[in-house]
NUNU-490572 format. One record per residue: residue number from 1; x, y, z of N, C-alpha, C in turn. Coordinates in steps of 0.02 Angstrom, whole numbers. Example, Ala and Ser with C-alpha at 12.3 -4.5 7.8 and 13.67 -1.06 7.14 Angstrom:
BEGIN
     i     n.px     n.py     n.pz    ca.px    ca.py    ca.pz     c.px     c.py     c.pz
     1      660     -284      390      615     -225      390      660     -165      390
     2      642     -112      354      684      -53      357      645        2      394
//
This chain:
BEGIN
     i     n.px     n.py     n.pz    ca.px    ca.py    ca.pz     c.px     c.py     c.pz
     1    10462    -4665     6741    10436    -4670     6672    10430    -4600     6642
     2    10442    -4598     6579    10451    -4538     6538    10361    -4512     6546
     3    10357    -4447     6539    10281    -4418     6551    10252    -4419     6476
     4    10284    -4431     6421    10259    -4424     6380    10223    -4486     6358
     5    10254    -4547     6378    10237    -4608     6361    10172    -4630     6445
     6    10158    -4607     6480    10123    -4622     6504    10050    -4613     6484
     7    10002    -4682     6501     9936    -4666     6429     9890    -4618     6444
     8     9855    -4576     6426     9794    -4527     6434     9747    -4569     6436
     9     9681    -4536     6463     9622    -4568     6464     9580    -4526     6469
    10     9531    -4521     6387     9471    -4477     6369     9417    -4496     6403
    11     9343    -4446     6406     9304    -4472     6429     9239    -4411     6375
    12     9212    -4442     6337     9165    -4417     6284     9105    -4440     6300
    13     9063    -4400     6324     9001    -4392     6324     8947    -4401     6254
    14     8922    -4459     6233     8863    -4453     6166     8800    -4434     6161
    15     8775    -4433     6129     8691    -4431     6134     8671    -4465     6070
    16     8718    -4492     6027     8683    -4530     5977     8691    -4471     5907
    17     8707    -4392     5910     8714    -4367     5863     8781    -4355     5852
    18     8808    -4339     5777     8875    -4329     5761     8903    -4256     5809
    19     8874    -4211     5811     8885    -4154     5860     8935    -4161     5909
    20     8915    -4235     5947     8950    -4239     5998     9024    -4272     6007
    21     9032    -4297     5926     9095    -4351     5909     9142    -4277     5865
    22     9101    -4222     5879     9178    -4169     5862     9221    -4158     5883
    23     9218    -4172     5961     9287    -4156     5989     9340    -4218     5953
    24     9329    -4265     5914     9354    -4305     5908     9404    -4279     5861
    25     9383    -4240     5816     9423    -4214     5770     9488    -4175     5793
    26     9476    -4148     5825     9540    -4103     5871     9580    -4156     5898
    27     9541    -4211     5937     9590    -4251     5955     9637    -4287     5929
    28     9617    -4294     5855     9656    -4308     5791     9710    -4290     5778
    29     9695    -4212     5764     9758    -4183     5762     9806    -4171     5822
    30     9792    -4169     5866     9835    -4151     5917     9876    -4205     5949
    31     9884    -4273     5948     9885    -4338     5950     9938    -4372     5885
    32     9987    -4365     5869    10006    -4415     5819     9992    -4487     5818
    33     9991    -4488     5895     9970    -4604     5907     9901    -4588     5943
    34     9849    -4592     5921     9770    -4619     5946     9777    -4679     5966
    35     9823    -4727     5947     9803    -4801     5986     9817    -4831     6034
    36     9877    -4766     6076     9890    -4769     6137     9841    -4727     6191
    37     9779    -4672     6181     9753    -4665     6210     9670    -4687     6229
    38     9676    -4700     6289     9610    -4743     6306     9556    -4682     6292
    39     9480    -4711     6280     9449    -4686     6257     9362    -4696     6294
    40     9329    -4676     6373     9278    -4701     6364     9210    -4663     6345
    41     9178    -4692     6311     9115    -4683     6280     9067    -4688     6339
    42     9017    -4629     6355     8968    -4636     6390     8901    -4617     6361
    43     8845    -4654     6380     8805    -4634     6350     8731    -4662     6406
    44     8690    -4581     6409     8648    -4590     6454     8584    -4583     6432
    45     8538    -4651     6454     8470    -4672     6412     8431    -4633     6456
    46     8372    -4596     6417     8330    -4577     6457     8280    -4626     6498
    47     8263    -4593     6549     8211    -4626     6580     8142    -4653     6567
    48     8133    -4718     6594     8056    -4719     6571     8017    -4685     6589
    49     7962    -4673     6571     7906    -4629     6561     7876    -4668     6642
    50     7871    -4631     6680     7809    -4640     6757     7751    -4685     6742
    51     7734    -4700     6688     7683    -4741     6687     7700    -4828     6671
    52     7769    -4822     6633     7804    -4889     6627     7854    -4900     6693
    53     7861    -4865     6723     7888    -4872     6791     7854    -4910     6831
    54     7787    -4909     6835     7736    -4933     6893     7726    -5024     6849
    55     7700    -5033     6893     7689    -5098     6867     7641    -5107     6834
    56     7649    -5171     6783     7613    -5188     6748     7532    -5190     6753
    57     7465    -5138     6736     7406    -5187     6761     7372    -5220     6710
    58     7402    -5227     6643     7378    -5293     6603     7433    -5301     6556
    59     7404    -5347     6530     7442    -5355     6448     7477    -5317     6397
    60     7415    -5271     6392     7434    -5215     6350     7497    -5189     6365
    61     7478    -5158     6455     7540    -5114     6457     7590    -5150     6481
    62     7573    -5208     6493     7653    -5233     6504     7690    -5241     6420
    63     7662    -5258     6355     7683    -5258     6299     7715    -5206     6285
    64     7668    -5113     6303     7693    -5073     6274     7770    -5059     6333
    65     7785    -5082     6383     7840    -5082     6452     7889    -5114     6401
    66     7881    -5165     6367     7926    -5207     6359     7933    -5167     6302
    67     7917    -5154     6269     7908    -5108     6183     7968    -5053     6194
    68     7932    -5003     6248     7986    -4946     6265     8070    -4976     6286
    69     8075    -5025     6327     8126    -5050     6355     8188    -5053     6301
    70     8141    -5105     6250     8177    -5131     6181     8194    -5075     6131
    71     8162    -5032     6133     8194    -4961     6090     8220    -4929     6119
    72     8218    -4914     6188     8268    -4871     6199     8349    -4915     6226
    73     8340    -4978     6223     8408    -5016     6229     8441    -5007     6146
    74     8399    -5035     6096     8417    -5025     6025     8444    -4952     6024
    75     8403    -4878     6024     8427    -4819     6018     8507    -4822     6060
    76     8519    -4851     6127     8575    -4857     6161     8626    -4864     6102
    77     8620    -4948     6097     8660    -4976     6057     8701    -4941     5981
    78     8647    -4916     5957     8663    -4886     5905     8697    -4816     5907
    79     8683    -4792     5967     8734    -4727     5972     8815    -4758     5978
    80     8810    -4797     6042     8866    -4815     6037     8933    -4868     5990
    81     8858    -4888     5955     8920    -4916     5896     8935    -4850     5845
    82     8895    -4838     5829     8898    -4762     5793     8967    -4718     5802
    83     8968    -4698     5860     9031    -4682     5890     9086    -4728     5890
    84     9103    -4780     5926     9123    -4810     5911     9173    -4859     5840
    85     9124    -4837     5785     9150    -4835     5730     9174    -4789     5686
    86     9157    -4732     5709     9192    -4667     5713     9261    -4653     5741
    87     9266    -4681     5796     9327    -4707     5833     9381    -4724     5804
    88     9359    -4801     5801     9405    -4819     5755     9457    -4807     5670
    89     9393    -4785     5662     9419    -4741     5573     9470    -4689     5575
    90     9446    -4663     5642     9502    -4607     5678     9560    -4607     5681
    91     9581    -4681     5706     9606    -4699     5744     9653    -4744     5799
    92     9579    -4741     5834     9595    -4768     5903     9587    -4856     5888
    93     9629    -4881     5956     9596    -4947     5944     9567    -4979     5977
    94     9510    -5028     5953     9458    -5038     5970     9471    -5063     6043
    95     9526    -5100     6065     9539    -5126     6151     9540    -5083     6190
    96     9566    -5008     6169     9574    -4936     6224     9490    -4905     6221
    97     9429    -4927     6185     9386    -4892     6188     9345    -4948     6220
    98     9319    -4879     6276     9255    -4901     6334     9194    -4891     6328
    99     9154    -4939     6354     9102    -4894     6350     9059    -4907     6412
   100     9017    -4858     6422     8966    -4863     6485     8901    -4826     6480
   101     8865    -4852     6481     8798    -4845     6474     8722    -4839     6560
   102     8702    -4765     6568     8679    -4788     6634     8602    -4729     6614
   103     8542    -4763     6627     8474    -4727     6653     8495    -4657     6674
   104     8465    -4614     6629     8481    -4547     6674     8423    -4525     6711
   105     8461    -4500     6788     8409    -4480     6847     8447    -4400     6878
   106     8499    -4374     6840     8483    -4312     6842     8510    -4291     6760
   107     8543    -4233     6756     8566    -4191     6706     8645    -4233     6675
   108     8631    -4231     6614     8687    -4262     6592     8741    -4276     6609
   109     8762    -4189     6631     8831    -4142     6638     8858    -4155     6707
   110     8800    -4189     6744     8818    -4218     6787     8846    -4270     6815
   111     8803    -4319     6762     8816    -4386     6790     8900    -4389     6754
   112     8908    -4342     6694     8954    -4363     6650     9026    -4322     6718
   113     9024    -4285     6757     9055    -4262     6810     9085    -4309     6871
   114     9025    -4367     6903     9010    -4418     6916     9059    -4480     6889
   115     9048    -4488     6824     9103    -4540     6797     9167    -4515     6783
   116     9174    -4459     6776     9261    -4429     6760     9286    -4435     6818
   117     9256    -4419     6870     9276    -4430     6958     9278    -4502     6944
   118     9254    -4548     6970     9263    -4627     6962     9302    -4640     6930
   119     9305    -4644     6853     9336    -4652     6827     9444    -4625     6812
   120     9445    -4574     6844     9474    -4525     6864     9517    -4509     6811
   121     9474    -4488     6755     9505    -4467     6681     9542    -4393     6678
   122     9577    -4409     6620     9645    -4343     6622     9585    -4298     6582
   123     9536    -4311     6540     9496    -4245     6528     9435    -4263     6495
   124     9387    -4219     6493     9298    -4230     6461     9322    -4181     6404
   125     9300    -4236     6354     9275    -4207     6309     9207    -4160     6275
   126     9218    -4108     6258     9135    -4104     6271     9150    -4023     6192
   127     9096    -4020     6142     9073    -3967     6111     9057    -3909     6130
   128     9064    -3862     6110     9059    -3795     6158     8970    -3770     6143
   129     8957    -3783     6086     8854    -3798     6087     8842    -3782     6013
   130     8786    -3844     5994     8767    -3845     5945     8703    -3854     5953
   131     8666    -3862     5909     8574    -3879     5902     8563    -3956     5853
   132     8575    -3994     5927     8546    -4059     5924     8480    -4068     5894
   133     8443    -4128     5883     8364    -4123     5867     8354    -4181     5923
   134     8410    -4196     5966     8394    -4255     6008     8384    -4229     6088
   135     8363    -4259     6096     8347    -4237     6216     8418    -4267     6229
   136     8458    -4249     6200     8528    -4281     6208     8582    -4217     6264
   137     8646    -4238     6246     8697    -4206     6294     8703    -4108     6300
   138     8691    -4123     6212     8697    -4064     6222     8649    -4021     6169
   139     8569    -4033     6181     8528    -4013     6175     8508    -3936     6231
   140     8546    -3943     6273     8555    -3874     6318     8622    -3891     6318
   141     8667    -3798     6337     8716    -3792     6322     8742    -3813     6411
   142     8772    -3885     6424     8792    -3917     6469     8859    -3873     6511
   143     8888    -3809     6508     8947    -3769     6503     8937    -3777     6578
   144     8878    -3742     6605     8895    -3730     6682     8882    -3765     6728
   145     8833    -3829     6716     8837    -3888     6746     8893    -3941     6734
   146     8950    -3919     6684     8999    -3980     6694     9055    -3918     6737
   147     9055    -3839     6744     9124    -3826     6768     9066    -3823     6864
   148     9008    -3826     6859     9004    -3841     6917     9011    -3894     6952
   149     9010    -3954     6921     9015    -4017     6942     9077    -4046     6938
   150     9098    -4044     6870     9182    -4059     6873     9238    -4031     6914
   151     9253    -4045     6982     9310    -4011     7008     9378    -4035     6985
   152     9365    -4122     6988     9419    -4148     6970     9450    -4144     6915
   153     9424    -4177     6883     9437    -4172     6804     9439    -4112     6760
   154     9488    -4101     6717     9492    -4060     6678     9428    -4073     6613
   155     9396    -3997     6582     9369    -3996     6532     9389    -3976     6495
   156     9385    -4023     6426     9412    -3973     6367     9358    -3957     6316
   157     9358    -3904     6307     9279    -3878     6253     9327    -3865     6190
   158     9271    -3873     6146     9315    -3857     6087     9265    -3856     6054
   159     9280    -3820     5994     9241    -3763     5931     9263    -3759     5871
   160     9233    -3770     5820     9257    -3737     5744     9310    -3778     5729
   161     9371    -3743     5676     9421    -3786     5660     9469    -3777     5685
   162     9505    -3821     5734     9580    -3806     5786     9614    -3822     5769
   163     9694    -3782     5755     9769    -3768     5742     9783    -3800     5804
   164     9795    -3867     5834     9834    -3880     5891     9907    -3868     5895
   165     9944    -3820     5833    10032    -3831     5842    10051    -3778     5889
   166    10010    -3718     5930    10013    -3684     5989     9962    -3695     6055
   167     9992    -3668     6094     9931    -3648     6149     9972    -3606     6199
   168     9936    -3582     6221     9960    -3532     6292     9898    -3561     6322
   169     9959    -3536     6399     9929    -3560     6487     9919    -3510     6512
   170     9874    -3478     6539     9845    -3407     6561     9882    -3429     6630
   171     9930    -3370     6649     9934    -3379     6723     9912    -3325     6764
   172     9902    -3351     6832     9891    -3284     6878     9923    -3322     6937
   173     9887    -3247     6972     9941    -3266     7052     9890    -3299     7096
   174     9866    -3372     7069     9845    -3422     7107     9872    -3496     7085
   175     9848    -3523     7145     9899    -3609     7126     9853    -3659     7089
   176     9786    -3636     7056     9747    -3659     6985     9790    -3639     6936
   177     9828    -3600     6920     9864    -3584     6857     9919    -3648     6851
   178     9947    -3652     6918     9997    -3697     6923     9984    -3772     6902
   179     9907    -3781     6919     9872    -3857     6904     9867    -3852     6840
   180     9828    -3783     6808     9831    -3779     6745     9880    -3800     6707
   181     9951    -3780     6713    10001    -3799     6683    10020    -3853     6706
   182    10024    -3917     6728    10039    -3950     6773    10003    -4014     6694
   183     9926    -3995     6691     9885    -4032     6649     9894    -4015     6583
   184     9929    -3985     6567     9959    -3939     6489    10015    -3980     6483
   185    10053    -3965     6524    10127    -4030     6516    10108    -4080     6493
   186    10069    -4116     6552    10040    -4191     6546    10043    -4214     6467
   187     9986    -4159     6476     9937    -4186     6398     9971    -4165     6340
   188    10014    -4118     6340    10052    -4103     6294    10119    -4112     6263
   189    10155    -4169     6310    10215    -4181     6322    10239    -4222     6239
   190    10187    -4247     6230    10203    -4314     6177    10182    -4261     6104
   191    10194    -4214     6116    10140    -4198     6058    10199    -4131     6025
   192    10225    -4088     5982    10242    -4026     5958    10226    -3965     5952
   193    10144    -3958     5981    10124    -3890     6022    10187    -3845     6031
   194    10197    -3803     6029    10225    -3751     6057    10162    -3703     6102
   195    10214    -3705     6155    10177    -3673     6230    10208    -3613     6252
   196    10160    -3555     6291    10182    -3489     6298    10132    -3502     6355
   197    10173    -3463     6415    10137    -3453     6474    10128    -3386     6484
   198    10069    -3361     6463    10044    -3296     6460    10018    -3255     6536
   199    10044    -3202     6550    10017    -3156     6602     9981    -3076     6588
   200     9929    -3078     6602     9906    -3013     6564     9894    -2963     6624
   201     9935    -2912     6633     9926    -2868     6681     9934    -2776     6660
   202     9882    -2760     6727     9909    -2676     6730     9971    -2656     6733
   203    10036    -2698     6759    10070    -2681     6796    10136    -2673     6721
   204    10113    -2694     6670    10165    -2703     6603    10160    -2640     6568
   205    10178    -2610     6536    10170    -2569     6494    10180    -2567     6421
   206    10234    -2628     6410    10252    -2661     6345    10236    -2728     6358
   207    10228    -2765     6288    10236    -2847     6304    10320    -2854     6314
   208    10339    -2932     6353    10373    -2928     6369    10378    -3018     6361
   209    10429    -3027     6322    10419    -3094     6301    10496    -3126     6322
   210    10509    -3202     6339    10570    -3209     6376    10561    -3291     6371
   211    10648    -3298     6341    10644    -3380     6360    10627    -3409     6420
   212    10611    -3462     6438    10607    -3516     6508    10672    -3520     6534
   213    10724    -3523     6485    10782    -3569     6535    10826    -3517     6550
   214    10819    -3438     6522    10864    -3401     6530    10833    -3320     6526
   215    10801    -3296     6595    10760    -3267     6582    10773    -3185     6546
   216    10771    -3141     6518    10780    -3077     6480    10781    -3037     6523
   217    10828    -2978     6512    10848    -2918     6533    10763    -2899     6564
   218    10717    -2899     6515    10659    -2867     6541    10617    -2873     6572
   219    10609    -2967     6581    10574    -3000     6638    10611    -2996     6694
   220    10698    -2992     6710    10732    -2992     6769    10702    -2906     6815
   221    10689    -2856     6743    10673    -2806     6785    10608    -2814     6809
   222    10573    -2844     6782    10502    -2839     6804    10502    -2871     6866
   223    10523    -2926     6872    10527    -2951     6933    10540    -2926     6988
   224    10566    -2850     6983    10588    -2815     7038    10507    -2783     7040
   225    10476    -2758     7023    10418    -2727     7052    10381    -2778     7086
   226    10314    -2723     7103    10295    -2760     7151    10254    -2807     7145
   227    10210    -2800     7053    10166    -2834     7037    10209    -2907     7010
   228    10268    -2889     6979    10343    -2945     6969    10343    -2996     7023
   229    10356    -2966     7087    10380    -3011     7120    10331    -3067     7163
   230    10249    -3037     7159    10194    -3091     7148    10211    -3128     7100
   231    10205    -3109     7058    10205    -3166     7001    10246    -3204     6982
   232    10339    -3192     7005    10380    -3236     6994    10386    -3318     7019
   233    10374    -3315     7081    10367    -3394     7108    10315    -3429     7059
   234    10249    -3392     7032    10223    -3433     6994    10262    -3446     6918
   235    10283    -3412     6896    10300    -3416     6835    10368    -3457     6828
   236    10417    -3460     6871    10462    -3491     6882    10443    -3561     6915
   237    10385    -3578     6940    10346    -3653     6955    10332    -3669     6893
   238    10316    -3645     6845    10294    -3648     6787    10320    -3682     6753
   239    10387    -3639     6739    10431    -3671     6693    10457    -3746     6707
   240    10460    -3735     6787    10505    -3782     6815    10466    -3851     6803
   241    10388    -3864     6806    10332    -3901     6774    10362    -3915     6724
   242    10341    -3878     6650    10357    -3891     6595    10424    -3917     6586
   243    10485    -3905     6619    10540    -3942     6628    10533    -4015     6651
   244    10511    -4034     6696    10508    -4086     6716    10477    -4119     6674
   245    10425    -4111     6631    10380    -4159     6601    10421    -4177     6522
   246    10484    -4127     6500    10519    -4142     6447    10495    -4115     6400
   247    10481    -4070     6409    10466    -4023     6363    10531    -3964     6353
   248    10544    -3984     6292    10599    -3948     6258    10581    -3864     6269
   249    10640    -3826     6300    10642    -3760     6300    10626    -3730     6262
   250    10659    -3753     6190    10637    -3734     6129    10556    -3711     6111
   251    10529    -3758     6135    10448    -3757     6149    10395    -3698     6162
   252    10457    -3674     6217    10396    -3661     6259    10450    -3583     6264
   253    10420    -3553     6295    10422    -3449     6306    10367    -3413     6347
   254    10397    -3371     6381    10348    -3322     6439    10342    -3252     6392
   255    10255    -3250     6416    10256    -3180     6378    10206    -3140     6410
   256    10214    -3079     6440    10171    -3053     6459    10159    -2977     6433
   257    10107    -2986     6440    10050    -2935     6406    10028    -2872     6432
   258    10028    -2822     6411     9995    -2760     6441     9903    -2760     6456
   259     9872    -2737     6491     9804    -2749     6481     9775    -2742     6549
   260     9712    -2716     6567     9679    -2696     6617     9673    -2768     6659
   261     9686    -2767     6742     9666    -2827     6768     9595    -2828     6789
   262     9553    -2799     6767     9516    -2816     6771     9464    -2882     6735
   263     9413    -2925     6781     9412    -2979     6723     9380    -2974     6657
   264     9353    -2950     6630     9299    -2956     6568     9363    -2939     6534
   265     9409    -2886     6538     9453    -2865     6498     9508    -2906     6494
   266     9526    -2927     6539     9584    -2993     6533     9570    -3056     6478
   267     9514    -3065     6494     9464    -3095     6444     9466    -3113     6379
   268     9452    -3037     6357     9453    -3006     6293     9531    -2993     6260
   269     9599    -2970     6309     9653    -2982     6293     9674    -3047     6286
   270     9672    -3096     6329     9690    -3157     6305     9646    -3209     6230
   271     9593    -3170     6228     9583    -3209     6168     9575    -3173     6091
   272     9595    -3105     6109     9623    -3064     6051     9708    -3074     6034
   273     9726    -3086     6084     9802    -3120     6074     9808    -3191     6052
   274     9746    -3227     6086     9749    -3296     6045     9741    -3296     5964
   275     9707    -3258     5943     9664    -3240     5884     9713    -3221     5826
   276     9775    -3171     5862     9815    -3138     5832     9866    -3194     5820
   277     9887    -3223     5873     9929    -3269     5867     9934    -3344     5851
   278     9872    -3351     5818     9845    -3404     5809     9864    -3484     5833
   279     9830    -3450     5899     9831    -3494     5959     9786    -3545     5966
   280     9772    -3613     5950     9725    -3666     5940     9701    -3701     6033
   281     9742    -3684     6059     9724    -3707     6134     9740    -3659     6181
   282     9695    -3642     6218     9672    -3599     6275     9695    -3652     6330
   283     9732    -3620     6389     9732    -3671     6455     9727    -3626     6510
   284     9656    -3643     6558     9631    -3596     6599     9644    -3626     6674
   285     9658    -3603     6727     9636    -3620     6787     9600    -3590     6836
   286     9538    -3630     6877     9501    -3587     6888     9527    -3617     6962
   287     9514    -3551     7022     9547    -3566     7101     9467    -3595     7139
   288     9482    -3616     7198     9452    -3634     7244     9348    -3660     7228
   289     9359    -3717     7223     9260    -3751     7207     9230    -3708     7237
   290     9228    -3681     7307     9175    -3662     7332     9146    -3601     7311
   291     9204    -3571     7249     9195    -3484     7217     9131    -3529     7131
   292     9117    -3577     7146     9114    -3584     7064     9049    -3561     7064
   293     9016    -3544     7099     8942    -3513     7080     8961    -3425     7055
   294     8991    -3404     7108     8999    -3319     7082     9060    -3332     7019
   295     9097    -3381     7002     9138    -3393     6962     9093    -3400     6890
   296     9024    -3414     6889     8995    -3426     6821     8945    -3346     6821
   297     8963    -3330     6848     8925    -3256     6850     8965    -3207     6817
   298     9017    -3213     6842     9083    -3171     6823     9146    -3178     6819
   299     9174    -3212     6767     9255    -3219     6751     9289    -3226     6711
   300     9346    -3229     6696     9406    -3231     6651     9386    -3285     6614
   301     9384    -3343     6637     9342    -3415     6599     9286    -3396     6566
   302     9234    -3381     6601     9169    -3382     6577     9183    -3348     6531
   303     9207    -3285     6546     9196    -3246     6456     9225    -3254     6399
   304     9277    -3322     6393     9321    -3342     6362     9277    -3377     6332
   305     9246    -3432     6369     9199    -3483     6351     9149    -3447     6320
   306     9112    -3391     6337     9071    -3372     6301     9095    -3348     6219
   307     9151    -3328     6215     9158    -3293     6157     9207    -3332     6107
   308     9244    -3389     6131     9311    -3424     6089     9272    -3459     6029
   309     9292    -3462     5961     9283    -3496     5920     9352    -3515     5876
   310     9345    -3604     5850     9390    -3597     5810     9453    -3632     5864
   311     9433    -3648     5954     9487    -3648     5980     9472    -3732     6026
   312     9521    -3736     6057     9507    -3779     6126     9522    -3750     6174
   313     9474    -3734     6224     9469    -3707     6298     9501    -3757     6343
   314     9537    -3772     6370     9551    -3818     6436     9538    -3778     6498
   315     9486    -3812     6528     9477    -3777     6594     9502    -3796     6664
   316     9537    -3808     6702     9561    -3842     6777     9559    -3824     6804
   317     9515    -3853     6862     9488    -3825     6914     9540    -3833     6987
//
């Protein structure tokens, strides 16, 4: 089966405020057919209060038990039609949209980590942070409890107003870049994006930009050094990805960048190049779960995430 026609499946986190139905807008544009991609709606009720937990010891409080129960099922309800009808106007149609509704007993970002695993969705949707007035999703900025929890699933954050007709794939010399691009194809196959698989190193001295199917006098030399010939098996996996998934050559181009490898600065080059080049999607891969604690302390992601506006971050872990 062609990769482009195979269906996606969102997974959007609510809390009942419009805040959280923004990613929807990006998904708009980036999407010519919404009614081929599935869509589920989650939405997590807070807990009862410790004192309606215990049992009933009269009337009263069994009235006010039943009182709380009934509003916070109504508050449920109404987020999710809310959304829901948002959806549709969009859109989508109403048979591809899910929904699931569960008591929350830890942190949102979690449970919403929890169902993308189960569920085993191609990506979370999620706002990069706004100021809710609700105890909702993203009343705290949920960033490092979903890239700590999400291994599986890809996240996509997104901000401000997004140009989806580019994106670049940050590569490096690990096999997360490769997943990265792997989930860029996927998701991008059906769509007119134009894609650039970006490398930002010490080892360049000029940019150095080169078709996929026929590589340039200046990438063949680079490839002879030593920092080149790390990086060629990835970059040539790369392409060979984006080939397979049918993505027109035309599309897509290697370009690499001059710039300190160090991370804060890689950072700052890749999203001053996004900026310049008005690049609407970021595609990151981050290596090995067990790094993701010193990974939110210090990295190429994180400082991307901290500073991108205006963009969509894809993160793959």
């Amino acid at each position: 089966m062609d990769i482009a026609s195979l269906p996606k499946c969102l997974l959007l986190p609510i809390d009942g405020s419009n805040e959280t139905l923004l990613p929807i807008q990006f998904v708009r544009r980036l999407y010519p057919r919404l009614d081929r991609i599935n869509l589920i709606l989650c939405y997590f009720k807070p807990p009862l209060s410790p004192i309606h937990k215990q049992r009933s010891t009269s009337k009263e409080m069994a009235a006010k038990k039943k009182e709380a129960i009934k509003t916070r099922e109504e508050e449920s309800r109404a987020a999710l039609e809310h959304a829901k009808s948002f959806l549709i106007e969009s859109g989508f149609s109403p048979e591809f949209i899910q929904e699931h509704v569960q008591e929350k007993a830890m942190s949102a970002a979690h449970h919403t980590c929890q169902l993308a695993d189960i569920k085993k969705v191609d990506a979370v949707l999620v706002q990069k942070r706004v100021s809710s007035q609700l105890e909702g999703f993203l009343r705290d900025d949920p960033r490092d409890a979903l890239l700590q929890h999400c291994i599986v699933s890809p996240i996509w954050f997104t901000a401000g107003d997004i140009d989806p007709s580019r994106a670049i794939i940050g590569l490096q010399g690990e096999d997360a870049s490769l997943r990265a691009v792997d989930h860029a194809a996927f998701m991008l196959a059906d769509t007119e994006t134009r894609i650039d698989l970006v490398h930002v190193s010490d080892a360049v001295s000029q940019r150095i930009t080169s078709p996929v199917d026929e590589y340039s006098g200046a990438l063949q030399e680079w490839f002879k050094t030593a920092a080149g010939r790390v990086m060629s098996r990835f970059i040539q996996e790369a392409c060979g990805i984006l080939k397979d998934a049918g993505i027109a050559a035309a599309r897509t181009r290697i370009d690499l960048l001059p710039g300190s490898a160090k991370e804060g600065k890689v950072a700052l080059r890749v999203l001053s190049h996004a900026r310049e080049e008005g690049i609407g999607i970021v595609v990151l891969g981050h290596s090995s779960p067990e790094g993701v604690w010193s990974f939110l302390k210090t990295s190429v992601t994180k400082r991307i995430l901290d500073e991108f506006q205006n963009m969509a971050v894809w993160v793959n872990q």
